[in-house]
N, C-alpha and C positions, 0 to 999 in steps of 0.2 A: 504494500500500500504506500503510495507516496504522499508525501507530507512536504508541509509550506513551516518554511523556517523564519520568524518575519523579524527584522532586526528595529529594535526603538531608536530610532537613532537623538533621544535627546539623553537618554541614559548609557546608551551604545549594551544594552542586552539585547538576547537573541529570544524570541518567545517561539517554542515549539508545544503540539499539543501530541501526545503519547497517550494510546490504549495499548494497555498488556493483562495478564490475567491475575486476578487478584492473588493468586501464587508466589505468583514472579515479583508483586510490590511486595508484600509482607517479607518476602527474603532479600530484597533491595535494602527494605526498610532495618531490617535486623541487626545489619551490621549498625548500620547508623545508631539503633538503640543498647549495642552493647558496648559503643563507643562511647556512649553520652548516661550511661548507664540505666537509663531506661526510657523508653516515650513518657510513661506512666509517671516520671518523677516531677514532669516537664508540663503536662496540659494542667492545665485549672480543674480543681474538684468538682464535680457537680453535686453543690450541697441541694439544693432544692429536691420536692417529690415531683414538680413537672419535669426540672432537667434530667433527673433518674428515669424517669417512664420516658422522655422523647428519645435518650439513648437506649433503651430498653428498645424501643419497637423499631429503632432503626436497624439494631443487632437482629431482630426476628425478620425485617426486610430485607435484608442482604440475605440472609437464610432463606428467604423464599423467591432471592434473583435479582432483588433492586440493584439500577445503575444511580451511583452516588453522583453531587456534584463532581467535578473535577477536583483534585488535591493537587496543591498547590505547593512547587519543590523549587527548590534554589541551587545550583551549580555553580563553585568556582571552576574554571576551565585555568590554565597557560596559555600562553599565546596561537601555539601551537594548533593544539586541540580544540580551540575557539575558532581559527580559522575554518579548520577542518568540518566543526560543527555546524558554519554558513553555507556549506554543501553539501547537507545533507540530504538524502532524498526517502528514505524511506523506514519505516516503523523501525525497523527491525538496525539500522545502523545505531538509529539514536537509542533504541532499547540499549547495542552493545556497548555503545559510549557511556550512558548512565552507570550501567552496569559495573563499568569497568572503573566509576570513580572509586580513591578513597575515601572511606566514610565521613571525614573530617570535611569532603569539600560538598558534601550534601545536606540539604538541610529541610526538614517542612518549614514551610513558610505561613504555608494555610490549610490545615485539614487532618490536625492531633484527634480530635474525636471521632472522626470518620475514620482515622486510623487505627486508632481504638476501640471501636465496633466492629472494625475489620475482624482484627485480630482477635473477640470476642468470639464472633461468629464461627472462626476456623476452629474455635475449641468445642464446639456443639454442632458441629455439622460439614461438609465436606464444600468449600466451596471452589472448588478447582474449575468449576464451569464459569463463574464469577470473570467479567471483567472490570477492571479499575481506569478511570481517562483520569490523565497527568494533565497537567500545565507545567513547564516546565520551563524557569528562567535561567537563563544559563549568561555569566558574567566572567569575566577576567580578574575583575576587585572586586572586595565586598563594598567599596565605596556606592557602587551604581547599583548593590543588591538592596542595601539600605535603602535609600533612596526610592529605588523603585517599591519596596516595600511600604515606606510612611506615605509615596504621592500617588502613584498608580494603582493603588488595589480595589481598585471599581467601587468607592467608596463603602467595601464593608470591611467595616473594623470590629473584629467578634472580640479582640481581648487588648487589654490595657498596652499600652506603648512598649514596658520592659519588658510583659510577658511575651509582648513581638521580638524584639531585641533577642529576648532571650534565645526564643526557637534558631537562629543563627548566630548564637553566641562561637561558638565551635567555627567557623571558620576565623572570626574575631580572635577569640583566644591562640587559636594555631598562628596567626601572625604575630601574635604579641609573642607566644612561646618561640617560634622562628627569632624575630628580631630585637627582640629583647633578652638576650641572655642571662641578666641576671634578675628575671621573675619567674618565680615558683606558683601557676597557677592552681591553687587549690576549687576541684570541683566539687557541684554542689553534696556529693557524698559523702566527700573529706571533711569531716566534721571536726580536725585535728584544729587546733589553737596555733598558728603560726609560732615557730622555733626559732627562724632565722630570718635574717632582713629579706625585702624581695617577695617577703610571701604573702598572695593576697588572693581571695577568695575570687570566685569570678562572678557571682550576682554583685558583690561590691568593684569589681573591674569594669562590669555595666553601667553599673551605678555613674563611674567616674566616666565614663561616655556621655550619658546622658547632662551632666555637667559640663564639661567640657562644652555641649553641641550647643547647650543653652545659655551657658555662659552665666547659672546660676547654682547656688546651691541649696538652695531650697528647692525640690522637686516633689511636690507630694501627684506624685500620678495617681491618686485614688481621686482626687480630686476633679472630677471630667474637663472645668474649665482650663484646670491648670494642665492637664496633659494635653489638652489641644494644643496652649502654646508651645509647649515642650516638643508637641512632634511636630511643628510651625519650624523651631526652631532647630531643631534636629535637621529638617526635608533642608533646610537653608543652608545646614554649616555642610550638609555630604553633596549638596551640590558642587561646593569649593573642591576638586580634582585632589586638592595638596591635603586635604583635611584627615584623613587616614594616618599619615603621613605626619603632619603633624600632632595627634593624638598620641602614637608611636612614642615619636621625638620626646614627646613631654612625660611620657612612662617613663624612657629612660634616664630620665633627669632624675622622674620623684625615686627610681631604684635605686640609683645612684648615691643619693642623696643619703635613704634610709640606711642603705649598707655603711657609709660614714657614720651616720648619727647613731648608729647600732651600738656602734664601738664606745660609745660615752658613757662611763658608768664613774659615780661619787666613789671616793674610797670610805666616806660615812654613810649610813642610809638616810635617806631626807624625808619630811612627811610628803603627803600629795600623792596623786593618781602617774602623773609622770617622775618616774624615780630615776631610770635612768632613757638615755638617749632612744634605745627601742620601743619605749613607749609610745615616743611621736606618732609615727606612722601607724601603731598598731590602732590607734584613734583611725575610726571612720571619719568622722567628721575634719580632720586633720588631711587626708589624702582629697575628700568634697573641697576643702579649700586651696588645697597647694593647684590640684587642675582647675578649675573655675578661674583661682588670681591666674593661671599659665595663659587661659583663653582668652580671657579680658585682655591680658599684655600683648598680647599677639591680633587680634578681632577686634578689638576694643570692649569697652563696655554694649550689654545687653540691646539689640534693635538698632544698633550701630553698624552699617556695613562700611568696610573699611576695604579700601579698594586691595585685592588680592597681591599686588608687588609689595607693598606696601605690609601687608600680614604678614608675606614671606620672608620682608625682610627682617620684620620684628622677630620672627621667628629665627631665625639666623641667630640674633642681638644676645637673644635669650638664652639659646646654648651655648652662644661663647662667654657671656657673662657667668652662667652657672657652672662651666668647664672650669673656669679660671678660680670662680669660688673651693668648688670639690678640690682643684689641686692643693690647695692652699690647705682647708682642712686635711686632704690625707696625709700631711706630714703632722699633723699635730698627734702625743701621747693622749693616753685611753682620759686622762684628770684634766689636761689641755681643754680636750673636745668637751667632755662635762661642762668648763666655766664655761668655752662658749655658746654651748647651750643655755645656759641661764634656765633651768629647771627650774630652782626655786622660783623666782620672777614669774617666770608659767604655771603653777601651781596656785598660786597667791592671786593670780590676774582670772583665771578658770572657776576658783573656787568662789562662787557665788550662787545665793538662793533663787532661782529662777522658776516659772512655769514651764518653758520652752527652753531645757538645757540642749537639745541637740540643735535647736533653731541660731541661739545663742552661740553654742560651741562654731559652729558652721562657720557663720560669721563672721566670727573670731577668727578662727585661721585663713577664713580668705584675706581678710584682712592682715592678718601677720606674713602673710607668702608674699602678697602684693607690695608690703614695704621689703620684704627680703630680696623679688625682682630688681624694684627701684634701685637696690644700694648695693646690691653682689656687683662685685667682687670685693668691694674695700670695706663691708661690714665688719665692724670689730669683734661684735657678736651678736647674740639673739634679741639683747634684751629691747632694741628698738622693732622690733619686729613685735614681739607679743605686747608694749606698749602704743601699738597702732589700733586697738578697738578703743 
């Protein structure tokens, strides 16, 4: 059967549509769940009695031959293999090409519970006669996956902005684990307490995405008004080509960073939540501030578009300023790095009675990062930084 490969040419993905037999997805789909450690850890619960009975009777429809919407997949390709995939002509290529991805470069984008019913039904019933129709966007960067995901999805948005993110978190994390050498990404089953600098969970690696793209840190995406502008804001910063790119860049600054500030430790014990230097980072709200102030320095502030040569170059500004700072500190001893942290100063400035500690805490650090920008490399040390709220 031949098939029409049609290319977006505002995002430069390729949109191809694939029928194979609901067999053949479920074992496509498999690898990809034992990679990510399960579908099932990943869609949203159905707490409701309707949502339980509409996936109930969808699992007894497919048992009796329903054809589902289309489910909806994301491909990273190389260069190579994406060209290759502009000539394609027929089911059964593009079945082999899917087929033959790593599971890391596949992803659901749209259609966890239809997946999930699938995979219900083959446990109560044989559905090998069963066929499945794909959608299937196939990209070179996650840059124009993104993208196409917050702007083109035929305006149905069935789940919250991160819980989108999330379902192609994995090709995201595999470039940060590629190009980030010294991060330790913890998935979401690694339940483990970070041990060493570098090490960060990856719904909070999300998290610092969706900052980063909004240029804020307060992000309450339950909130519907506020995740509109968030994925307003998101759809704007991944249109930026370099914006991946620099997201990246600015990882490896805060890794950097941490693995220095690790090393700080009092030879007395001090009172306070931060006692010694690896506490910084292990604060969420701490790593929400250091990217949000990165974005602001580079983007400007919020609703602000700043002509792209111009972000680039700031961009630039920024890792050589912060290159130059980290040199500096890595020659200093474990008590050196301590005073210049100024922990106590941090502890004293934090330690206040609030309603909205994480709102506050946030804040705080973007605030304290944004004067650390300003003044790297000739800072003497912290304590003008954590005196900036």
């Amino acid at each position: 059967m031949s098939i029409d490969v049609l290319k977006d040419k505002r995002t430069g993905c390729l949109s191809a549509i694939l029928t194979i037999s609901a067999n053949k997805y479920l074992s496509l789909i498999e690898q990809v769940y034992e990679q990510k450690g399960g579908i099932k850890g990943q869609r949203a619960q159905l707490k409701t009695k309707t949502g339980i009975r509409i996936r109930a009777r969808m699992v007894k429809d497919i048992a009796a031959g329903a054809v589902l919407p289309p489910i909806v997949l994301g491909a990273i390709l190389d260069e190579n293999s994406f060209q290759s995939a502009e000539k394609l002509e027929s089911n059964e290529q593009l079945s082999e090409l899917i087929q033959g991805l790593d599971s890391t470069r596949l992803s659901i984008i749209d259609g966890m519970q239809r997946t999930t019913a699938l995979l219900e039904a083959s446990e109560i019933t044989d559905i090998s006669e069963n066929v499945v129709r794909l959608e299937i966007w196939i990209a070179t960067g996650i840059n124009s996956l993104i993208y196409r995901m917050l702007i083109l999805n035929t305006g149905q948005v069935p789940w919250d902005i991160k819980r989108q993110l999330e379902t192609i978190y994995e090709p995201i994390l595999n470039r940060i684990r590629t190009d980030v050498s010294n991060i330790d990404v913890l998935v979401i089953d690694q339940t483990k307490r970070r041990t060493e600098a570098g090490q960060y969970q990856a719904s909070k690696l999300i998290e610092f995405f969706l900052a980063f793209s909004s240029r804020k840190t307060n992000i309450d995406i339950k909130e519907k008004v506020a995740e509109d502008f968030v994925r307003m804001d998101a759809a704007e910063a991944t249109a930026n080509e370099s914006f991946v790119e620099n997201f990246i860049c600015v990882l490896k600054i805060l890794a950097t960073l941490d693995t220095i500030f690790f090393r700080g430790r009092a030879s007395d014990p001090i009172d306070g939540r931060f006692k010694n230097g690896k506490d910084i980072f292990t604060s969420t709200p701490a790593g929400l501030g250091f990217v949000t102030a990165a974005a602001v320095y580079i983007f400007g502030a919020p609703g602000y578009a700043l002509n792209p040569e111009i972000a680039q170059a700031k961009a630039v500004e920024l890792n050589y300023k912060m290159t130059d700072l980290q040199n500096r500190l890595e020659g200093l001893g474990e008590e050196q790095l301590f005073e210049f942290l100024e922990l106590v100063s941090l502890n004293e400035r934090v330690d206040r009675p609030s309603g909205k500690v994480g709102e506050f805490e946030r804040e705080f650090f973007f605030k304290a990062f944004s004067a650390l920008f300003f003044y790297a490399p000739e800072l003497p040390n912290m304590e003008v930084c954590w005196a900036a709220y």
